[in-house]
DOZASE-305239 format. One record per residue: residue in one letter; x, y, z of N, C-alpha, C, O in turn; residue number from 1. Coordinates in steps of 0.1 Angstrom, whole numbers, plus 5000, padded with zeros to 4 digits. Example, Ala and Ser with C-alpha at 12.3 -4.5 7.8 and 13.67 -1.06 7.14 Angstrom:
2
A; 5132; 4943; 5078; 5123; 4955; 5078; 5132; 4967; 5078; 5142; 4967; 5085; 1
S; 5128; 4978; 5071; 5137; 4989; 5071; 5129; 5000; 5079; 5134; 5011; 5080; 2
This chain:
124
X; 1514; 1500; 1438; 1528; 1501; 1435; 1536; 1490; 1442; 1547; 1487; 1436; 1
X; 1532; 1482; 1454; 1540; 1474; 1461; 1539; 1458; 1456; 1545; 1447; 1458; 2
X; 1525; 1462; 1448; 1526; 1446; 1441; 1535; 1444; 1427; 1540; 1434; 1422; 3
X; 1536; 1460; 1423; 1542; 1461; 1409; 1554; 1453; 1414; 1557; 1442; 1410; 4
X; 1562; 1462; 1422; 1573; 1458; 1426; 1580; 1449; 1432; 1591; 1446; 1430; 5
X; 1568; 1441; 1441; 1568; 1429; 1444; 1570; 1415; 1428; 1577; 1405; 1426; 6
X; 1562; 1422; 1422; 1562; 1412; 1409; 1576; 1419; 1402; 1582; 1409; 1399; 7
X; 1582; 1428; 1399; 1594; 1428; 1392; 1605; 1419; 1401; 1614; 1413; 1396; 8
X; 1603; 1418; 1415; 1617; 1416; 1424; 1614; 1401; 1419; 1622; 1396; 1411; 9
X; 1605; 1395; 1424; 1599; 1380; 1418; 1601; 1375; 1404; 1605; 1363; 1401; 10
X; 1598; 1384; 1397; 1603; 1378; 1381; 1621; 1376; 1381; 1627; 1366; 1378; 11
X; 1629; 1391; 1385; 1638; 1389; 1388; 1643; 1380; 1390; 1648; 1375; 1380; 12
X; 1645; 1375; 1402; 1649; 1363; 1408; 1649; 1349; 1401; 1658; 1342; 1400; 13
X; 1636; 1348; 1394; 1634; 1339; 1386; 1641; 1336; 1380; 1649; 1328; 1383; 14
X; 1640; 1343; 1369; 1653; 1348; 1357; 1663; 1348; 1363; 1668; 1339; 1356; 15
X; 1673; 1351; 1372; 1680; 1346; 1378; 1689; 1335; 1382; 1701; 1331; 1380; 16
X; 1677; 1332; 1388; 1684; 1315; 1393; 1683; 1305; 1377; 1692; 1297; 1374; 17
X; 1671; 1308; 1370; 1674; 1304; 1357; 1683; 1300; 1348; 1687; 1289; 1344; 18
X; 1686; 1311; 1345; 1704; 1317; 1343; 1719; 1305; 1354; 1731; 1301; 1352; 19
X; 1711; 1305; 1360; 1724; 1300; 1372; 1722; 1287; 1370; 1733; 1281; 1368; 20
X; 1709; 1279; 1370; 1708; 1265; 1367; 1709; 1260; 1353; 1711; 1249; 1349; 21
X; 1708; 1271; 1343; 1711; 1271; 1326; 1725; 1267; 1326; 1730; 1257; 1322; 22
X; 1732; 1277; 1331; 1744; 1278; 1327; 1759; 1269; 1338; 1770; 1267; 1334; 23
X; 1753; 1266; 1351; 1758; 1264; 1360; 1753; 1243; 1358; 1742; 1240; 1354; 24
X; 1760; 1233; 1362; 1760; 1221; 1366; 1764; 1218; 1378; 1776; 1217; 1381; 25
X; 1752; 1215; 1388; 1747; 1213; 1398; 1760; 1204; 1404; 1767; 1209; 1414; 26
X; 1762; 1194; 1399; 1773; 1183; 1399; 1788; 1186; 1404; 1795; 1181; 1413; 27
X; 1789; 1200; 1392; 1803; 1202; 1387; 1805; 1214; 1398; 1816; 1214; 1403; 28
X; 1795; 1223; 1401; 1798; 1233; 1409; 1797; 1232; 1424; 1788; 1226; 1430; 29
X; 1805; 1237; 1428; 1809; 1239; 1446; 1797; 1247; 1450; 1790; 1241; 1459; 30
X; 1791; 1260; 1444; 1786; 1266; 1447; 1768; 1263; 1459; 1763; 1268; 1469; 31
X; 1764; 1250; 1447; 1750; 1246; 1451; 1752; 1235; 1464; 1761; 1228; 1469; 32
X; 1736; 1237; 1468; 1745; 1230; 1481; 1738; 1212; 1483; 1730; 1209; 1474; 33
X; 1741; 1202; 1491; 1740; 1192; 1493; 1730; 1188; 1500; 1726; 1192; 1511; 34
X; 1723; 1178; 1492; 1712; 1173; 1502; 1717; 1171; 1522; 1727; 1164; 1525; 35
X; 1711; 1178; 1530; 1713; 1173; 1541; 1709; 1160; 1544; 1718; 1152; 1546; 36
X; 1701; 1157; 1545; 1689; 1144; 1551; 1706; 1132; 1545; 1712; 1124; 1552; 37
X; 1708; 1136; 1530; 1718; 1121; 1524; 1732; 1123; 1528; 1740; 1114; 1525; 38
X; 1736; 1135; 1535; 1745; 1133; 1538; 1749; 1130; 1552; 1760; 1128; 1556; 39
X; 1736; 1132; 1560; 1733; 1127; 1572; 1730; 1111; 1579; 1732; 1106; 1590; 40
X; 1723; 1105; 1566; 1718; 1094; 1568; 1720; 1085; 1555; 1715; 1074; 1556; 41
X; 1726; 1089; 1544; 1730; 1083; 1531; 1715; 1073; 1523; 1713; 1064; 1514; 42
X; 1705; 1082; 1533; 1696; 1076; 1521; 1688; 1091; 1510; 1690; 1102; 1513; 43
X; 1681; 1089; 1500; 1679; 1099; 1496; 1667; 1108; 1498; 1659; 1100; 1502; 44
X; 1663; 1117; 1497; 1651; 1120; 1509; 1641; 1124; 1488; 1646; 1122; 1477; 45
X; 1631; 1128; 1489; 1622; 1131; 1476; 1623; 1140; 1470; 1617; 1143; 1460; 46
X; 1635; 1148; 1477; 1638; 1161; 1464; 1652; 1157; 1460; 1658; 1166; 1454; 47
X; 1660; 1144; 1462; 1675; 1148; 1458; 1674; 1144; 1446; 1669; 1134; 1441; 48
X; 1683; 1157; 1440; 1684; 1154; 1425; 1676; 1165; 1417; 1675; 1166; 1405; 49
X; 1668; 1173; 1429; 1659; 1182; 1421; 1671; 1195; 1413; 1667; 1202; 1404; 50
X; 1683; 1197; 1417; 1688; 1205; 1414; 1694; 1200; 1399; 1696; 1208; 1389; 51
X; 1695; 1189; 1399; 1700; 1184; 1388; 1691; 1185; 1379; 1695; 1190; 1368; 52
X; 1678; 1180; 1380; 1667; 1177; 1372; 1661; 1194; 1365; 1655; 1197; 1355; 53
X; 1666; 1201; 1373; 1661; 1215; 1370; 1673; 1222; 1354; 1670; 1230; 1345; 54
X; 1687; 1215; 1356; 1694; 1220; 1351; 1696; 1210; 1342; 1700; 1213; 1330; 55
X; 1694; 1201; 1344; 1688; 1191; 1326; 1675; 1192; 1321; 1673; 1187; 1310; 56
X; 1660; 1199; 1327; 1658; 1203; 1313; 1660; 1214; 1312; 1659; 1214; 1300; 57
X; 1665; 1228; 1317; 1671; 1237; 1313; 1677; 1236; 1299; 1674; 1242; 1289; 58
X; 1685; 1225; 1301; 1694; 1222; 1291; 1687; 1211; 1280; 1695; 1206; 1272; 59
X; 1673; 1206; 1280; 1667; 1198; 1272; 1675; 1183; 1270; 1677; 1177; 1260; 60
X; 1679; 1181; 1283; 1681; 1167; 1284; 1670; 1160; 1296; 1673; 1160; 1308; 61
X; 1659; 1155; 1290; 1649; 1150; 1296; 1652; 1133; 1301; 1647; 1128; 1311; 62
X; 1659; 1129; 1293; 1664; 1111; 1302; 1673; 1114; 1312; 1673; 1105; 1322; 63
X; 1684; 1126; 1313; 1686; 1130; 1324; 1682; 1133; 1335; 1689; 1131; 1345; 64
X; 1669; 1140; 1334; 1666; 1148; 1346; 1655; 1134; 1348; 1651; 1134; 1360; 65
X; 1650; 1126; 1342; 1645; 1114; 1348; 1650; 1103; 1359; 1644; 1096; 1368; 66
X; 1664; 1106; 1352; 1668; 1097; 1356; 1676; 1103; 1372; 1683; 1094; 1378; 67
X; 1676; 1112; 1377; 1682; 1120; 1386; 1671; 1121; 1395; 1675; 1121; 1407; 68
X; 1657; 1122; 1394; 1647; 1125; 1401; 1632; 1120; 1396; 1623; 1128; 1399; 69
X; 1628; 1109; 1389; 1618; 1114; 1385; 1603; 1117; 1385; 1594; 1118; 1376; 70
X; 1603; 1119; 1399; 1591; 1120; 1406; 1588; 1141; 1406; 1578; 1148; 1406; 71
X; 1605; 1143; 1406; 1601; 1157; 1401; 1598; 1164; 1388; 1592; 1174; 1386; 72
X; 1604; 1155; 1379; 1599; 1158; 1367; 1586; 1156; 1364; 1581; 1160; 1353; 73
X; 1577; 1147; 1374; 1562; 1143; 1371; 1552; 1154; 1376; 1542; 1158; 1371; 74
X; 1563; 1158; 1389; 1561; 1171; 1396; 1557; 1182; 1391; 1546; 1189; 1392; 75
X; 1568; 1185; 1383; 1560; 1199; 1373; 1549; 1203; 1369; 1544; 1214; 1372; 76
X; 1546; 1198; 1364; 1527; 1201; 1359; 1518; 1204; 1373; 1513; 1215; 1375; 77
X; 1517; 1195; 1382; 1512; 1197; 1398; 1520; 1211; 1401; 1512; 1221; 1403; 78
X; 1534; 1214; 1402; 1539; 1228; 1408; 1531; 1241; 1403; 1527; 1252; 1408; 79
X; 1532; 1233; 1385; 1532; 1253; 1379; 1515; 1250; 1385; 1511; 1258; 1394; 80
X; 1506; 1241; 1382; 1493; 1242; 1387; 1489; 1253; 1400; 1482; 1263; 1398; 81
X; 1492; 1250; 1409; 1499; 1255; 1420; 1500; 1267; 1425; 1496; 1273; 1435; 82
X; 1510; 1271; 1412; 1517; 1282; 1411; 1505; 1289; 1406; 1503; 1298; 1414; 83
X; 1496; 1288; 1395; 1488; 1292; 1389; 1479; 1296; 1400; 1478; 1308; 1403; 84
X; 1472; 1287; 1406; 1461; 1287; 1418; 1465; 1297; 1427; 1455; 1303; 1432; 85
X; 1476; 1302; 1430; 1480; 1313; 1441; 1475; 1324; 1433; 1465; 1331; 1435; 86
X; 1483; 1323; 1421; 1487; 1338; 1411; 1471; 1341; 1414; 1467; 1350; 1421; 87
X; 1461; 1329; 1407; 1446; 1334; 1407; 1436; 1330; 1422; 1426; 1323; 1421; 88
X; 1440; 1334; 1429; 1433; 1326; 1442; 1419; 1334; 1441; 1408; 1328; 1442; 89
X; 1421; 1349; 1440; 1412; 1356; 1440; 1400; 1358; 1429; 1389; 1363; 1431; 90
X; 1406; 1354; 1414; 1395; 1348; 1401; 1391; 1336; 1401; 1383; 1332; 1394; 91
X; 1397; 1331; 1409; 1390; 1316; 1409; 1394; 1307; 1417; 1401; 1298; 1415; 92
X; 1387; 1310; 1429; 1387; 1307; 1444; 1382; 1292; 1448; 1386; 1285; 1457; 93
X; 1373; 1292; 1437; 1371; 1271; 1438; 1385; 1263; 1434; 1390; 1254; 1441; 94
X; 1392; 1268; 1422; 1404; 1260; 1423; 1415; 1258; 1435; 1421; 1249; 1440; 95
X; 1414; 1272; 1436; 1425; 1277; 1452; 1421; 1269; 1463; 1430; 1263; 1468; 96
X; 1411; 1268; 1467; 1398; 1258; 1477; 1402; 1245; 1471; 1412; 1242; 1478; 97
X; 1402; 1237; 1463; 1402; 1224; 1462; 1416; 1220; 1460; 1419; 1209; 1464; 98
X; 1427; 1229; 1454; 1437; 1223; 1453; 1441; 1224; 1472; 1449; 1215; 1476; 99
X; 1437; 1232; 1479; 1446; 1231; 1491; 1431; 1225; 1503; 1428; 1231; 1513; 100
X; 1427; 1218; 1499; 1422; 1208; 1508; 1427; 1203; 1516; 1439; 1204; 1518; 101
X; 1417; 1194; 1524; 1426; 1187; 1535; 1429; 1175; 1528; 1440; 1171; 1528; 102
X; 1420; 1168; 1520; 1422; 1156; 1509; 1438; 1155; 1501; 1447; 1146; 1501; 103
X; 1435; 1172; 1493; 1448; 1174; 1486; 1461; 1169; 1494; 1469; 1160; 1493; 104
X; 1458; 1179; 1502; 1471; 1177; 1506; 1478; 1167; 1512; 1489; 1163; 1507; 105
X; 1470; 1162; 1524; 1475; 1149; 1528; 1476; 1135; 1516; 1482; 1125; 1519; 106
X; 1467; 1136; 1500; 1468; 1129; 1490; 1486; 1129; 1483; 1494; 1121; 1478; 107
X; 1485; 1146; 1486; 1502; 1148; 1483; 1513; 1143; 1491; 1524; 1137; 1488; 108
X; 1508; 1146; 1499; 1520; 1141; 1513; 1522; 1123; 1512; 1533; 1118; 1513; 109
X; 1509; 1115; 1512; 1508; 1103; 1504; 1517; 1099; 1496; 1526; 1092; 1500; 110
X; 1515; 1103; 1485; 1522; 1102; 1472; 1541; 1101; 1472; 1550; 1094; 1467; 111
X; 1539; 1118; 1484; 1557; 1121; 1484; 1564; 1112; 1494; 1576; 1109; 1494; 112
X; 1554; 1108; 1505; 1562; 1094; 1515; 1567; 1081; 1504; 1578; 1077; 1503; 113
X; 1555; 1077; 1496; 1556; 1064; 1493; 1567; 1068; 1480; 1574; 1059; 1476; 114
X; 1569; 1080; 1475; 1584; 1080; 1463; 1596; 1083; 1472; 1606; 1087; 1467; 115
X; 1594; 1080; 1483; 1608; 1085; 1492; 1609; 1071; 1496; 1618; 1067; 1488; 116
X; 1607; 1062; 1501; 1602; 1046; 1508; 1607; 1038; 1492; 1617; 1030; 1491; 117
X; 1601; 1040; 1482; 1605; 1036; 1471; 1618; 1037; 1464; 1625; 1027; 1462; 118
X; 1622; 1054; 1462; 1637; 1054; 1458; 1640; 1046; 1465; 1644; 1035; 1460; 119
X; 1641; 1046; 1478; 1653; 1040; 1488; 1656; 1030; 1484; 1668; 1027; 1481; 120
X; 1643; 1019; 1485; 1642; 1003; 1485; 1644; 1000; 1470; 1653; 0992; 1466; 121
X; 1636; 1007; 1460; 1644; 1001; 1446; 1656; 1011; 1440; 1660; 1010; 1429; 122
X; 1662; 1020; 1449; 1674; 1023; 1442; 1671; 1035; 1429; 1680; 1036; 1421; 123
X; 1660; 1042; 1428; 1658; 1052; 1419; 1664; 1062; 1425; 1663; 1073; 1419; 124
């Protein structure tokens, strides 16, 4: 019963914030909040812009949410992966195992330094 519920409160939420980045512009509203790291140090850290990028494709503007982030738009496929690998850790425990390696991960962490060092210096 506590997973059922667990999974309604979870979908919930989902749907949700969905709703909120559908219909809401990241830009335009007070509401959402501000990269700290850029407004601390005015450089951009590897997620700024994810709020934006979430709420252009919501809205099926894909050269937008590129152009706002687009290391998180590459991101997607790797998250929902991810996401999948948790849902099934227990049917299929080799994927669960290999995506969260010590390789993986530090491979990832790799990846998210050198698109943070990047934006900076070419200005994405």
């Amino acid at each position: 019963m506590r997973r059922y519920l667990f999974t309604i409160v979870v979908v919930t939420v989902v749907i949700a914030a969905v709703v909120v980045y559908l219909l809401f512009d990241p830009l335009q509203s007070a509401f959402f909040p501000r990269c700290p790291f850029y407004m601390l140090t005015g450089f951009k850290c590897p997620g700024c812009g994810s709020q934006r990028v979430i709420h252009s494709l919501l809205n099926g503007d894909i050269v937008a949410a590129w152009h706002y982030n687009a290391f998180m738009v590459l991101s997607l496929p790797v998250i929902v992966l991810y996401c999948y690998a948790e849902v099934m850790r227990t049917r299929r425990p080799a994927l669960y195992i290999r995506l969260n390696s010590q390789a993986a991960i530090w491979g990832i962490f790799a990846v998210v330094v050198l698109w943070w060092v990047a934006r900076n210096i070419f200005g994405w």
